[in-house]
C-alpha positions as CSV (number, residue, x, y, z in Angstrom):
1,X,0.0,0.0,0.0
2,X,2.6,2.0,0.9
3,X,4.8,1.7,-2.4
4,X,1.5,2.3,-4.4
5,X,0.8,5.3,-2.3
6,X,3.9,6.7,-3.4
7,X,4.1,6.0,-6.8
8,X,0.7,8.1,-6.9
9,X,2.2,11.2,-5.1
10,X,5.1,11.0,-7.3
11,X,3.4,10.2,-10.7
12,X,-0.1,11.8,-10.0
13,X,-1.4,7.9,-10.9
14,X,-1.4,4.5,-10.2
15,X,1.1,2.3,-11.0
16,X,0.5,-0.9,-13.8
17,X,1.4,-4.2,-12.2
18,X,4.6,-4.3,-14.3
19,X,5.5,-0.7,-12.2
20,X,4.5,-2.0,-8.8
21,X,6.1,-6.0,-8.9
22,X,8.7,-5.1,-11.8
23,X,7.4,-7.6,-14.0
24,X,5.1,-8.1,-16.9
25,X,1.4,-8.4,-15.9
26,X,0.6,-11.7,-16.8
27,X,3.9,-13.0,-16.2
28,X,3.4,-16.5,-15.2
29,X,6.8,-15.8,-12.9
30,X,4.6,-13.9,-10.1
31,X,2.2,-15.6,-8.5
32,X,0.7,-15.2,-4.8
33,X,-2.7,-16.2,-4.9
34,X,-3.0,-13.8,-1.8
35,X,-2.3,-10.8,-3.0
36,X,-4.9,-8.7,-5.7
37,X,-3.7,-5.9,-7.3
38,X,-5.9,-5.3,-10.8
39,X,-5.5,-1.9,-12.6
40,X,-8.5,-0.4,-14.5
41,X,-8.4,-0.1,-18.4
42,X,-9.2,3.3,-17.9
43,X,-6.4,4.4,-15.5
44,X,-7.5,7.5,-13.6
45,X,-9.8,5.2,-11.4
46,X,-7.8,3.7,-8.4
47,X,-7.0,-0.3,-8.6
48,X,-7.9,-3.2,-7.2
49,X,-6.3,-4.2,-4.2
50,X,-6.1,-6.2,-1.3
51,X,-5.7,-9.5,0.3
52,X,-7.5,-13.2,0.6
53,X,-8.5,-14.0,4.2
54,X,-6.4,-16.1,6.0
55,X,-9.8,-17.6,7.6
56,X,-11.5,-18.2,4.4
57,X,-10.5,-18.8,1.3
58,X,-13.1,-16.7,-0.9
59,X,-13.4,-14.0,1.8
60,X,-11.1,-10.5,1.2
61,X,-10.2,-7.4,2.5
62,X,-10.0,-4.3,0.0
63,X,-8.3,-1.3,0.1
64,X,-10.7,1.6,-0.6
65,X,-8.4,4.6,-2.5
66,X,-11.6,6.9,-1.9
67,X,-12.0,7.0,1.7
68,X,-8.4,5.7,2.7
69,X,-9.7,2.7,4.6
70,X,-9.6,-1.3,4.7
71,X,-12.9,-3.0,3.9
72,X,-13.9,-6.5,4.2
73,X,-15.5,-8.3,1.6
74,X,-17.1,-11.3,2.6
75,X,-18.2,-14.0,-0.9
């Protein structure tokens, strides 16, 4: 969150996944089935991302870019 955080101060926009991890987006090199980071076509609206739930599987917690707050979402 943090590195994302920054890259928007500095860049006045979110990063792609290739500027966050340093790799090509579908690369099938990074994988972390924990992790969700997913950038908009459209760009100026904030990303995707959070986290699974170590508890359950289908259950995650969001990052909301608007209000600057963690959100669960429950399946």
């Amino acid at each position: 969150l943090a590195q994302i955080q920054q890259f928007r101060a500095l860049h006045r926009r979110f990063p792609s996944r290739q500027e966050l991890f340093g790799i090509e987006s579908d690369s099938e090199k990074w994988r972390n089935q924990r992790l969700i980071y997913i950038v908009p076509e459209g760009r100026p609206q904030a990303p995707l991302f959070g986290y699974r739930s170590t508890r359950n599987l289908f259950d995650s917690y969001l990052y909301d870019f608007d209000r600057n707050a963690w959100r669960f979402a429950p399946d």
